[in-house]
C-alpha positions in Angstrom: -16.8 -5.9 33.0 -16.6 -6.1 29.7 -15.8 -2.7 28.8 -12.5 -3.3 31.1 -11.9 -6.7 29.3 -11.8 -5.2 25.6 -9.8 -2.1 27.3 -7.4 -4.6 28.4 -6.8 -6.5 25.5 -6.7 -2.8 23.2 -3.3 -2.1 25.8 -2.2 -5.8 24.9 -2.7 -5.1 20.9 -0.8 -2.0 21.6 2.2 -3.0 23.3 2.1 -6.0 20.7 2.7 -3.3 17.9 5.0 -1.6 19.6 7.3 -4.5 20.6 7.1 -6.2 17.0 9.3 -2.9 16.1 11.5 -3.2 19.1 11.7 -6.7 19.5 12.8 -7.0 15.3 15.7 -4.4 16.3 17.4 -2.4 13.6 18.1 -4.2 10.2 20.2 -3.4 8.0 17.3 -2.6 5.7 13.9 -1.8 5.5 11.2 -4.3 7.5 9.8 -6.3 4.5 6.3 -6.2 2.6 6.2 -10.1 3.7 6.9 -9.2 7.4 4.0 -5.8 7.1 1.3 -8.1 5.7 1.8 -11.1 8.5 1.9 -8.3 11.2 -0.9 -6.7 9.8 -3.2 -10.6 9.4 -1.9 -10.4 13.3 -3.4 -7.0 14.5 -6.9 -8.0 12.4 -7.3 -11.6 14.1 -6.7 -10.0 17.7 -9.2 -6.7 16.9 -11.4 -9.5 15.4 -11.2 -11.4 18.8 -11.2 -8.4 21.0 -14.3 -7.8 19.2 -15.6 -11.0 19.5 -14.9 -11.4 23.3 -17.0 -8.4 23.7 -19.7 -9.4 21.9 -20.1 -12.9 23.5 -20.2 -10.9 27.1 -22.8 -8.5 26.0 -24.9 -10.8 24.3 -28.1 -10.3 26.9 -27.0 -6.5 27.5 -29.7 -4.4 26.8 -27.4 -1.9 25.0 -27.2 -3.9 22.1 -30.4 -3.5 19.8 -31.7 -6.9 18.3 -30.1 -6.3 15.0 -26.8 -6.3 16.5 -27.5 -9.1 18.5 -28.4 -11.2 15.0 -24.6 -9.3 13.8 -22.5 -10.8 16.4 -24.3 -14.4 17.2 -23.5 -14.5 12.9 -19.7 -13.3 13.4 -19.5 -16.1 16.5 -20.9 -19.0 14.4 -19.7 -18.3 11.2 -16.5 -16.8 11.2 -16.4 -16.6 7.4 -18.7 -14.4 7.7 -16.5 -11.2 9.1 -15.1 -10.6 5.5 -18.5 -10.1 4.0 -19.1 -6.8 3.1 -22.7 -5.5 4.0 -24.6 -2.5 3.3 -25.9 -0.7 7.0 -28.2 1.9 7.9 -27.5 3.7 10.7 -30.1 6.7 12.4 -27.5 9.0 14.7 -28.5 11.3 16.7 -25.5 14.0 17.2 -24.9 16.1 20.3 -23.7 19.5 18.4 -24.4 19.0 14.3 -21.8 19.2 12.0 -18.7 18.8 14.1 -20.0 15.7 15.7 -21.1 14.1 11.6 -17.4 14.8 10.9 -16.2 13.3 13.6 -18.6 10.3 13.1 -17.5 10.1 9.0 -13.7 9.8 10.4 -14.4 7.2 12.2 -16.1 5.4 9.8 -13.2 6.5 7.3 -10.8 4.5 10.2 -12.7 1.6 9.8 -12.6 0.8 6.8 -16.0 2.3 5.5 -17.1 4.2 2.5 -20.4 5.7 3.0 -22.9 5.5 0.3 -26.0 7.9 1.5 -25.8 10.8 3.9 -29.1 12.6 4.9 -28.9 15.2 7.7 -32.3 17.0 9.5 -32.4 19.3 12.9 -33.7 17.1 14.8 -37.6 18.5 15.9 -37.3 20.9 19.1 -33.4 21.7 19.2 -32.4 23.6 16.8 -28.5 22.3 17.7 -28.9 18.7 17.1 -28.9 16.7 14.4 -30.6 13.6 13.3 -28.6 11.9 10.7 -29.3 8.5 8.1 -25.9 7.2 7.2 -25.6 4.4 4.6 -22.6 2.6 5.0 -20.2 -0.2 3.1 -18.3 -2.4 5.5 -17.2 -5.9 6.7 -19.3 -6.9 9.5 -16.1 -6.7 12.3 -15.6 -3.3 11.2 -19.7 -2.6 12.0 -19.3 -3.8 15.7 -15.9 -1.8 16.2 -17.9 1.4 14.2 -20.8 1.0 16.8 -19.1 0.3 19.6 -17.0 3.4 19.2 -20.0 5.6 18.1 -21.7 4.5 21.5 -18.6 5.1 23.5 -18.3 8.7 22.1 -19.6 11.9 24.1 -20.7 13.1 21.1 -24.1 11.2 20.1 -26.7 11.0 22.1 -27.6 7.6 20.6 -26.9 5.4 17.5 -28.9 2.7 16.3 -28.2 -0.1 13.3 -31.9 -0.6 11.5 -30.9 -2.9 8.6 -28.8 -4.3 6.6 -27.7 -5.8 3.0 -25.5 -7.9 2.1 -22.9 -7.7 -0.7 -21.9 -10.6 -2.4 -18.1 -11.8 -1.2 -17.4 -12.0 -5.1 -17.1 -8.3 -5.3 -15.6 -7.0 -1.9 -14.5 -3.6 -1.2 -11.3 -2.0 -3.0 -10.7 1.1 -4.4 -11.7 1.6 -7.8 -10.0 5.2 -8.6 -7.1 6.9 -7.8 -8.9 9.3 -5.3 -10.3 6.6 -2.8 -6.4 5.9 -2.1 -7.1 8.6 0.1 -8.6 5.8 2.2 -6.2 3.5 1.7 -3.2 5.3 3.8 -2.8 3.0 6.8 0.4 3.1 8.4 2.3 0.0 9.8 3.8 2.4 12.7 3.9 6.0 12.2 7.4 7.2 13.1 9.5 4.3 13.6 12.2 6.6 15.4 9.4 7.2 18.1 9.3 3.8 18.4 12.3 1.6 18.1 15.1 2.7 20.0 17.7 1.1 17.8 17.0 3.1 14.9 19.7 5.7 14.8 17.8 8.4 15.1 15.7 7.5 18.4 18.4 9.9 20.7 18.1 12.7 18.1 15.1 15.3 19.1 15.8 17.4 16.0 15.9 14.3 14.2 12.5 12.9 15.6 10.8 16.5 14.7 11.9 16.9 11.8 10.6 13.2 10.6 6.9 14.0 12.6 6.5 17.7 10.6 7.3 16.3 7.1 4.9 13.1 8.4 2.5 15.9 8.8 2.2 17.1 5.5 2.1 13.4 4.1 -1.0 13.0 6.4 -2.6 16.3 5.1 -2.1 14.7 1.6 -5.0 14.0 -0.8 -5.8 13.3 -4.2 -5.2 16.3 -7.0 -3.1 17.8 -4.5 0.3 18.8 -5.9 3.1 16.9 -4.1 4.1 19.4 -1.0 7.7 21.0 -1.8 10.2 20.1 0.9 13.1 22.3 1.7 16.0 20.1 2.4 18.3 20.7 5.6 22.1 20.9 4.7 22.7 17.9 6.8 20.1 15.6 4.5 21.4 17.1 1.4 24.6 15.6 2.7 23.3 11.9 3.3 22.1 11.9 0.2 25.1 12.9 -1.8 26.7 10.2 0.0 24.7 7.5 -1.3 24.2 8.9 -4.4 28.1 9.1 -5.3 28.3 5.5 -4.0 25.2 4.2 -6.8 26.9 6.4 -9.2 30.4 4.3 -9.0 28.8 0.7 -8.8 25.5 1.0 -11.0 27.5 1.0 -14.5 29.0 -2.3 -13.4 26.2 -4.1 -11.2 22.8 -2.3 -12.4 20.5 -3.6 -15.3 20.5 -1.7 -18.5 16.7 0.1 -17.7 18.2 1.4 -14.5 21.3 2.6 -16.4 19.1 3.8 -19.0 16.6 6.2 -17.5 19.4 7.1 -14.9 21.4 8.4 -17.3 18.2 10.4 -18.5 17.3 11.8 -15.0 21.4 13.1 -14.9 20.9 14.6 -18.2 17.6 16.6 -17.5 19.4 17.7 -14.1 17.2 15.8 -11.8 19.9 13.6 -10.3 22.6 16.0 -9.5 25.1 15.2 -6.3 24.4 18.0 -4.1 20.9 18.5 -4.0 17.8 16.0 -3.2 15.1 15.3 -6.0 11.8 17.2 -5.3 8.7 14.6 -5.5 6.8 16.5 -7.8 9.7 16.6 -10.3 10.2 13.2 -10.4 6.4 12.7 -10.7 6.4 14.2 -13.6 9.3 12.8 -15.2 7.8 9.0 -14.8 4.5 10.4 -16.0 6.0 11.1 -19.3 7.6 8.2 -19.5 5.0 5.4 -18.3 2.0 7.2 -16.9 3.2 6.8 -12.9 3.0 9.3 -10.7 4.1 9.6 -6.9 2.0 10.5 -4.0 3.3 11.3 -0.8 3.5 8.8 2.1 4.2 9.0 5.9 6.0 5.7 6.6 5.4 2.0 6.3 2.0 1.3 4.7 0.6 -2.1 5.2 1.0 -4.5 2.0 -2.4 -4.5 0.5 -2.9 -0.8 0.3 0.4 -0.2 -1.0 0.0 -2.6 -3.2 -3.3 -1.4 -4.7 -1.9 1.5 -5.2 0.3 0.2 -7.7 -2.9 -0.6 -9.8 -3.1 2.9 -10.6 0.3 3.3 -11.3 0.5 5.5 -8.3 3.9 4.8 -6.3 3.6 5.7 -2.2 6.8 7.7 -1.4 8.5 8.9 1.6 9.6 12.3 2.0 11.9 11.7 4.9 15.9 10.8 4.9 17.5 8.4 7.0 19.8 9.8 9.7 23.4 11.3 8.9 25.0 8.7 11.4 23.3 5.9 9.0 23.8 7.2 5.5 23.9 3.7 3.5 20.8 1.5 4.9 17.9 2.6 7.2 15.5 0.3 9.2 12.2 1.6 6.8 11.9 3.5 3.6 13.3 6.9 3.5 13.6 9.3 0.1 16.6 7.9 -0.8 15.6 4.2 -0.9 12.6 5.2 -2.9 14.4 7.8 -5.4 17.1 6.0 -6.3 16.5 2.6 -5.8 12.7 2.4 -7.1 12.2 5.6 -9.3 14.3 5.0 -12.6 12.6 1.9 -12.9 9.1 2.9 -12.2 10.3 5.4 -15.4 10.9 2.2 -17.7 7.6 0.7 -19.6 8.6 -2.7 -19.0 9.2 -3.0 -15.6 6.7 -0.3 -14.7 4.0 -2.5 -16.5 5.2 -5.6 -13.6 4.9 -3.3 -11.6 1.0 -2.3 -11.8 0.2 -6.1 -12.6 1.2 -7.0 -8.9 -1.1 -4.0 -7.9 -3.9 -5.1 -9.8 -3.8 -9.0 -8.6 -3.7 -7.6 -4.8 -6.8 -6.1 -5.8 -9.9 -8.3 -3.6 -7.6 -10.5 -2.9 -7.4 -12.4 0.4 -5.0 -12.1 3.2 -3.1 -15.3 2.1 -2.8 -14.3 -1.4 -1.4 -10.6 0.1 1.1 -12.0 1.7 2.4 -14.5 -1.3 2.2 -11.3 -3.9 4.1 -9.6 -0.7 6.8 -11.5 -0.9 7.0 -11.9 -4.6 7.6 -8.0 -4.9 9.8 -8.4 -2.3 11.8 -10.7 -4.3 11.9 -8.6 -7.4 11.4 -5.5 -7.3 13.1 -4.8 -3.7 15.7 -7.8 -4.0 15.5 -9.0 -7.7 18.5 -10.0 -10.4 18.4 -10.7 -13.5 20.3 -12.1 -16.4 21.8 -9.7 -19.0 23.9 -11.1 -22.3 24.8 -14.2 -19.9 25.9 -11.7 -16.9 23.9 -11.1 -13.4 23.0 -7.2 -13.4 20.6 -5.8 -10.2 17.1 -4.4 -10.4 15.8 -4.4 -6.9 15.3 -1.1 -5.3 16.7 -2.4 -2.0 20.2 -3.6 -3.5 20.5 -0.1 -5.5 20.1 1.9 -2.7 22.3 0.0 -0.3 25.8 -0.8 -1.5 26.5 -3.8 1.3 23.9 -6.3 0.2 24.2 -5.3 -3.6 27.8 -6.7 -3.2 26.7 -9.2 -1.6 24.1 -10.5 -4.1 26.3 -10.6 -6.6 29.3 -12.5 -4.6 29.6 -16.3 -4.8 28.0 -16.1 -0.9 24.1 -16.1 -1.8 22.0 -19.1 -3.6 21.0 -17.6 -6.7 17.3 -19.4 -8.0 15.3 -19.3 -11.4 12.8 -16.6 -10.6 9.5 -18.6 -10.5 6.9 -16.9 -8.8 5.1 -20.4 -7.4 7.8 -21.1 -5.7 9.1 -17.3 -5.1 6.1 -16.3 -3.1 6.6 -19.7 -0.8 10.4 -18.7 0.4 10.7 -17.7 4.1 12.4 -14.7 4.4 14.5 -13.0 7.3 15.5 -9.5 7.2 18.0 -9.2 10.2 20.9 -10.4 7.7 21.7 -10.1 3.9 19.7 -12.4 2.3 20.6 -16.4 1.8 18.5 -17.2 -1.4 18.2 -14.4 -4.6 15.9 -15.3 -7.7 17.1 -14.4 -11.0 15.0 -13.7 -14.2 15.8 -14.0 -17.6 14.5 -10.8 -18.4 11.3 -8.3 -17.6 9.1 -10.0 -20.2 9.9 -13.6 -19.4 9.4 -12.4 -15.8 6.1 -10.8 -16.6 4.7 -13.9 -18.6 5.7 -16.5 -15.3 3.8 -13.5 -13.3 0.3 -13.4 -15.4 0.3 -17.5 -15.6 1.0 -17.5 -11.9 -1.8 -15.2 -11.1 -4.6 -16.7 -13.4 -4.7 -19.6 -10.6 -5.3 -17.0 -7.7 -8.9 -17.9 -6.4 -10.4 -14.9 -6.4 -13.5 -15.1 -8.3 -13.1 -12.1 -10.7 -10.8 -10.2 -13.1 -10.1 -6.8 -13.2 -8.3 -4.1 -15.7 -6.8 -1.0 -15.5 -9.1 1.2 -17.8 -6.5 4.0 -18.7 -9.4 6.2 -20.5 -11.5 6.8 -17.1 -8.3 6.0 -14.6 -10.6 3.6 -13.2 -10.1 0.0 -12.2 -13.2 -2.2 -14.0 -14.5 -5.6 -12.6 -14.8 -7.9 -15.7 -18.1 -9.4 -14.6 -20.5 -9.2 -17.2 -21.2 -9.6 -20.9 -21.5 -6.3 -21.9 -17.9 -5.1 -20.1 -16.3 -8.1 -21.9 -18.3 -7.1 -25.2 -17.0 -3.8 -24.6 -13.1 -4.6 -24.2 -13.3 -7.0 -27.3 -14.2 -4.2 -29.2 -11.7 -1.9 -28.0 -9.0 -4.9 -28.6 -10.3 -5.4 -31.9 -9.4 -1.7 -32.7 -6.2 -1.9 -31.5 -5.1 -5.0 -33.2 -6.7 -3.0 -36.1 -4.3 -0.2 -35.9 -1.2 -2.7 -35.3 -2.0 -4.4 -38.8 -2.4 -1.3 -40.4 1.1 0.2 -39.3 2.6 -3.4 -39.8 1.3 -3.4 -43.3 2.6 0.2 -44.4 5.9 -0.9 -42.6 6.3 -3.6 -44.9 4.7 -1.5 -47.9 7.1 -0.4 -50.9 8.3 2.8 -50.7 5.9 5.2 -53.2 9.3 7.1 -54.3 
């Protein structure tokens, strides 16, 4: 019975999904960051309460083992509880060896998990079978949906929780280097043409193909991989040079002077050319020698928080797609062009590059509240933001620059243009079926990045972190000896500054 009840609910979370896309429509942009982490709070609480459900029904069922009895009766009386992350031991016993332990590690990979210990013996008397101890990091919800799909599976002959140990909710899961984004790849909806049947491409079967294969190789995508080479159709080389000749006649008059900058650089070096599409790994390469980012390939929407963490590493998640010929100036989700011309020069300019990872790094542990609020700051700067340049109002967002409509109209006397202040920035409702009512407006980067820091110092979580650009790893400043450690290194920078300052100023010897 209650097997059929969580079955039930799993076809009711389903059509949920679905209909969010097709009851939203086709806007004239891309779904916002804001509206992808609200959805995504959605999906958790009604897993978490499928979940829940389940475990309240089987309490007395003898299926359950004692520990996990103690795991859910905690969940159900102390919801709080679900977002600890704990520390399991789990002895499985698999059907056929190693192809059931890699289908048991992806689905503790689609759960969230990272697994800490593997240990792997035949198990005594079949040669074919083996008994495995798996260590594992993960929020307790994620445990019951782990087991519950282990059991369900044909291929274990039994699992069994025998402990566990609890991490302390100061220091939750995130990643910590560049290769555990790997992990952190979970798509809103995979191919919204499948899905919504507004989007212009929905009727177009070559169209829908095409946008699953290059999906593909985004999925087959990991860390140290070169980004895959695409070969561009004739028909998306078209779209492209459609909106590109469109940015290329507005963006001296409308865009900031970064974007005009490095755009200018990108023409010169012959990566922006009309006629043909910008290969990934070219453009990769470019921001890397200009402010250390670098691009990795993405399928389609990602939720908030792990696109956002990716910025932490100054890693940009990019689309390899293009929006359909019928459609060539706005598209209902990022596509290539959205993300090369409207995000890329940017991500190439140290100022705004530097924003950039600092909203990355504060999404980093923090809560689902806190997602949503950075959420909709980026949404309001660096996909929709203006700023103020010698007294005019010049564009930076990524979503006015790569659709000519709304970058008119942001500029027109229509809008409410508002101080940028990210307090009240990251409380603004936002709608994305029309242009947008209310714009905020910086003074500049740096007096944006300032209001940005302050703003986040009062974020509750517990901890701070860094970017430590030596080890590419992201540090937890939790201890004496790391903040001894990063006063010293300070101190040797300041060092160098007063040296270079003092032979600046020095007399010359001639």
């Amino acid at each position: 019975m209650a097997a059929v009840a969580a079955a039930q609910k799993n076809r009711e979370m389903f059509a949920i999904k679905k209909s969010y896309s097709v009851e939203n429509g086709y806007p004239a942009r891309r779904r916002s960051l804001v509206d992808d982490a609200r959805f995504e709070t959605l999906v958790v609480k009604q897993t978490k309460q499928t979940v829940l459900d389940e475990a309240r029904l089987r309490a007395n069922d003898t299926g359950l083992t004692e520990e996990e009895i103690v795991l859910a009766n905690a969940i159900t009386e102390d919801p709080e509880s679900e977002k600890i992350i704990q520390r399991a031991a789990l002895i499985l016993h698999l059907k056929d060896g190693m192809s059931s332990l890699a289908r048991v590690l992806k689905s503790v990979e689609k759960n969230q998990g990272v697994v800490v210990h593997l240990e792997t013996r035949p198990s005594q008397g079949e040669s074919a079978r083996l008994d495995t101890l798996l260590k594992v990091d993960m929020t307790r919800i994620n445990m019951l949906l782990l087991l519950k799909n282990l059991r369900q599976s044909q291929t274990l002959q039994h699992a069994t929780l025998i402990g566990e140990d609890n991490i302390s909710a100061k220091n939750p899961w995130f990643p910590r280097h560049a290769s555990e984004l790997d992990s952190c790849n979970h798509l809103m909806t995979k191919y919204e043409p499948d899905l919504d049947m507004n989007h212009p491409g929905f009727a177009d079967k070559v169209y829908r193909a095409r946008r699953k294969e290059i999906a593909e190789i985004a999925f087959a995508y990991k860390y140290g991989d070169s980004v895959p080479f695409i070969e561009y159709t004739e028909t998306e080389n078209k779209t492209w040079k459609s909106v590109f000749t469109t940015v290329v006649d507005l963006a001296p008059k409308h865009a900031c002077a970064e974007y005009r900058r490095v755009f200018k650089v990108l023409q010169d070096e012959g990566l922006f050319v009309p006629d043909k599409i910008p290969q990934l790994e070219d453009m990769s390469k470019f921001m890397q020698r200009n402010t250390g980012f670098t691009l990795r390939p993405a399928a389609g929407l990602l939720t908030a928080r792990d696109f956002l963490a990716s910025l932490a590493f100054r890693i940009f998640q990019s689309t390899q797609y293009i929006r359909h010929i019928n459609s060539p100036f706005h598209t209902p989700e990022p596509d290539a062009i959205h993300e090369i011309l409207g995000h890329m020069p940017l991500l190439a300019d140290p100022s705004f590059a530097q924003f950039s990872q600092e909203i990355g790094l504060a999404s980093l542990g923090a809560s689902d509240e806190e997602i949503e609020k950075l959420s909709t700051v980026y949404w309001f700067t660096v996909e929709f933001g203006l700023c103020k340049e010698a007294g005019e109002t010049k564009v930076y967002g990524a979503g006015l620059l790569s659709a000519y409509g709304e970058l008119l109209h942001s500029l027109s006397e229509k809008p409410e243009l508002r101080p940028f202040d990210p307090a009240s920035t990251a409380m603004q409702p936002y709608q994305d079926q029309e242009y947008q009512p209310i714009y905020y407006v910086a003074e500049s980067f740096d007096d944006m990045k300032d209001k940005f820091r302050r703003w986040v110092s009062a974020m509750s979580r517990p901890f701070e972190v860094r970017f430590n650009p030596h080890t590419g790893r992201v540090e937890v400043l939790d201890s004496v000896d790391k903040l001894e450690s990063l006063v010293q290194q300070l101190n040797t920078e300041v060092l160098h500054l007063s040296n270079a300052i003092n032979k600046i100023k020095a007399p010359s010897l001639s």
